[in-house]
C-alpha positions as CSV (number, residue, x, y, z in Angstrom):
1,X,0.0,0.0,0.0
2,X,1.7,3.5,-0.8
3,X,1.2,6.1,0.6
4,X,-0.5,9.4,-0.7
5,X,1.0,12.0,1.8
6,X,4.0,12.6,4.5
7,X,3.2,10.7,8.1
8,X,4.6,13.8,9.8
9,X,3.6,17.1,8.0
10,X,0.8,15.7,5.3
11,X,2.8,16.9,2.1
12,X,2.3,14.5,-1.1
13,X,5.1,12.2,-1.8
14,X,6.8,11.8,-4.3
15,X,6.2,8.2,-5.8
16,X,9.5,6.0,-6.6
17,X,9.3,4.3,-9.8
18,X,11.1,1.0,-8.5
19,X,11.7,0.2,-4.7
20,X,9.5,0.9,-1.5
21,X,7.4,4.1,-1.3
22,X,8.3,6.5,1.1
23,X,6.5,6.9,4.4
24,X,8.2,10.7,5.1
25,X,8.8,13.5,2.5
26,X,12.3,14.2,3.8
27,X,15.0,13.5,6.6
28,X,13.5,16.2,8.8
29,X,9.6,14.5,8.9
30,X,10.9,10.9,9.5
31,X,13.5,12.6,12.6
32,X,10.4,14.4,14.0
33,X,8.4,11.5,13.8
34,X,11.0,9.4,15.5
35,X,10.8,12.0,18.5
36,X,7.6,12.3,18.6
37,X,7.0,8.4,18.5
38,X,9.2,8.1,21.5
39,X,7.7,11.3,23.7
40,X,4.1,9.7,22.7
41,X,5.6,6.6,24.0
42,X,6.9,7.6,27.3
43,X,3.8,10.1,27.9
44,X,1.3,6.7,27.5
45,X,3.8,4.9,30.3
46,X,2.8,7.8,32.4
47,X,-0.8,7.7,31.9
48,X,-0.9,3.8,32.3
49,X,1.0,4.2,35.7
50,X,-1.6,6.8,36.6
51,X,-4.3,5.0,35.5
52,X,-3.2,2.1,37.7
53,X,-3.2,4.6,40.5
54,X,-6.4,6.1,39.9
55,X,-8.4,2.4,40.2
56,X,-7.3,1.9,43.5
57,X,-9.4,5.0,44.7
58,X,-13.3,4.6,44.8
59,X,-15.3,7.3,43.8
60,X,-12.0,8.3,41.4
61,X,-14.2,7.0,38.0
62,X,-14.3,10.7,36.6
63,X,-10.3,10.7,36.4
64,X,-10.0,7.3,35.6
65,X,-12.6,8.2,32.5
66,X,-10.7,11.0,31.6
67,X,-6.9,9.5,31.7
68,X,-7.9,6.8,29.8
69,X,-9.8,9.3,27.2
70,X,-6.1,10.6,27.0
71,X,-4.7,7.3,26.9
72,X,-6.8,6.6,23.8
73,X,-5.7,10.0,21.8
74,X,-2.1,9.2,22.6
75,X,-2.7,5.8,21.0
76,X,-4.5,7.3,17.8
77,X,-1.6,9.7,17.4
78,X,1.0,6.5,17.9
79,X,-0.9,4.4,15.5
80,X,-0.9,7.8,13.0
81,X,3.0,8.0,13.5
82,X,3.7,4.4,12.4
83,X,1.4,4.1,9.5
84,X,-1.1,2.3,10.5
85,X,-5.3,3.4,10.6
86,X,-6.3,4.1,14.4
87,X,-9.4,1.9,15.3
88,X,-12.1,3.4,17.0
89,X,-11.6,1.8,21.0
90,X,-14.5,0.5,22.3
91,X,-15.4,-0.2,26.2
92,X,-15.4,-4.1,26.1
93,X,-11.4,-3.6,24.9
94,X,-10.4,-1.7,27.5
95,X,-7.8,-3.1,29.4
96,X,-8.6,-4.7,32.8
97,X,-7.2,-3.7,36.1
98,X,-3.8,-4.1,36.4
């Protein structure tokens, strides 16, 4: 499957005539992606930790509801980041307590 447009920055690529198609327009977008992969990566550790923290309180299901609503966007944008179409989460695949 090829690719109309930059992962990073949306620009059109530029379609090789032999070989793989690119996923980034230019060194800069795929660098700023790579960053951005790993922030989004460490800043979902830190919402799952909190998360964690947050079930062991009754009464806390307000903040649990919204870190895992910022869990779920953080996952989208991952998803975005390594080429792949986010899925819509629904509540039976949540993950459990943990």
């Amino acid at each position: 499957m090829s690719r109309a447009a930059c992962l990073f920055c949306g620009t059109k690529l530029q379609q090789p005539a032999t070989g793989r198609p690119p996923d980034y327009c230019r060194k800069a977008c795929r660098r700023a992606a790579e960053y951005e992969k790993a922030r989004v990566q460490r800043h979902l550790i830190g919402l799952e930790d909190a998360l964690r923290q947050w079930r062991q309180w009754p009464g806390s299901e307000q903040h649990q509801a919204s870190v895992q609503a910022e869990i779920d966007a953080a996952t989208a944008r991952l998803l975005v980041l390594l080429g792949a179409e986010p899925e819509p989460v629904s509540p039976a695949s949540e993950p459990g307590p943990g």
